[in-house]
N, C-alpha and C positions, 0 to 999 in steps of 0.2 A: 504494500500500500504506500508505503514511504517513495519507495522508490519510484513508482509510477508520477506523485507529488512532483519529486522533485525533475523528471523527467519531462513534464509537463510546462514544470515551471522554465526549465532551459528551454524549452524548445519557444515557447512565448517569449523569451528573451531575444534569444536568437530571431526570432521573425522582425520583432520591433525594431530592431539593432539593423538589417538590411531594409526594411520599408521606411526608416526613418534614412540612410544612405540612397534611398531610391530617390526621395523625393530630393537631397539635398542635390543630387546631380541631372540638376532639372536644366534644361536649353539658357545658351547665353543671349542675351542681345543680338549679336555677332553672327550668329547661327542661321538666325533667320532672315534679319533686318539688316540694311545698310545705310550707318550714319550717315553717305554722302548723299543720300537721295531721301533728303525733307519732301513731304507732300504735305500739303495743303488740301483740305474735302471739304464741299460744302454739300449738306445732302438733308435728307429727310430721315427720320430713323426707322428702321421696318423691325426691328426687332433687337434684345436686351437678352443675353445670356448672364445669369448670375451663378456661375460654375466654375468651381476650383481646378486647378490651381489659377486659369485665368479666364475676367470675365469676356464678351466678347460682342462690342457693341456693331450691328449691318445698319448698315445706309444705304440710302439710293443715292446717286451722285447723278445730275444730268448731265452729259458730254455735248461739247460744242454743235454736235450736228445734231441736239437734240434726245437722242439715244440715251437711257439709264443705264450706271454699270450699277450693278452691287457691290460693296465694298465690308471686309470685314473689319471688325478694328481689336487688333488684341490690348487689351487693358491688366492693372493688378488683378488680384483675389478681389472678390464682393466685399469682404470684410475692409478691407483696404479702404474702399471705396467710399462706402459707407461712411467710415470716421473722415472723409473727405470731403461729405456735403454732397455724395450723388445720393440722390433716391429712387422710387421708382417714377415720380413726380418731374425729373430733374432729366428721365428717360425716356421716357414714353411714347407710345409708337406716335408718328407722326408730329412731333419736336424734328424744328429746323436747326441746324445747328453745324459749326465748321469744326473739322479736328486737325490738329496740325499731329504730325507723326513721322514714321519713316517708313519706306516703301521695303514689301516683301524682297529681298533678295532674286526669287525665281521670278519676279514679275507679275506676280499673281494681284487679283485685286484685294489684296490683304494689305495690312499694315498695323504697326506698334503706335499706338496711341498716345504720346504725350500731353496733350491738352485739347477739352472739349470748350471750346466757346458759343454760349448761349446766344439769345436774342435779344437780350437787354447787355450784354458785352461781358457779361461775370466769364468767370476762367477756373476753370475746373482740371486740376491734376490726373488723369488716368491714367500716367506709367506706373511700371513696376519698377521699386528700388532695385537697385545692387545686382541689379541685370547686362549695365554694360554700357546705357543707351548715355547718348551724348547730353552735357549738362544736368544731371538725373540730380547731382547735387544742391545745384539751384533751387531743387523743388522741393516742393513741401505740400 
């Protein structure tokens, strides 16, 4: 009986000990995103992912010749967010709204999200710390 106890007990150690190293060796900045290609969106929001480890704000963006692309925006943790002054109020489908970011690496219409600017000009932080991305210190 003992031994079962304590067998149990390492083996929950042990799990914790690698899914706590999984999550630390989570994607750089770097990985995805390229500092040298800032983008600027100005769009409509279709949808609010509030899902760990990152949330994940779509937009519609109209392009020049009229044509909508979609655009995803990777943002922090929800929790992050949160004590930031996003709500679901602050998100909500059909909120106009520009995000300034960095463009996906592969070219895709994705993008890392440093700041959501509203309608009335407030400025809203949704990067994630300690990721890599340019200036990240500045923020708060």
């Amino acid at each position: 009986m003992k031994t079962g106890i304590i067998v149990a007990a390492s083996c929950g150690a042990l799990l914790l000990t690698f899914s706590g190293q999984r999550l630390g060796a989570h994607h750089s900045f770097a990985a995805e995103f390229d500092a040298d290609q800032p983008v600027t969106l100005e769009g409509t929001i279709t949808q609010m992912e509030w899902i760990n480890p990152h949330t994940w704000l779509h937009i519609d963006v109209e392009n020049e010749d009229g044509t909508v692309s979609e655009w995803m925006i990777e943002g922090g943790t929800p929790n992050t967010l949160m004590r930031r002054g996003f709500t679901m109020e602050t998100v909500k489908v059909g909120t106009e709204i520009t995000v300034e970011g960095f463009w996906a690496r592969n070219g895709a219409n994705r993008a890392n999200g440093r700041d959501i600017v509203l309608a009335d000009g407030s400025r809203l932080f949704m990067g994630s710390r300690g990721i890599g991305a340019p200036d990240e210190e500045d923020s708060e």
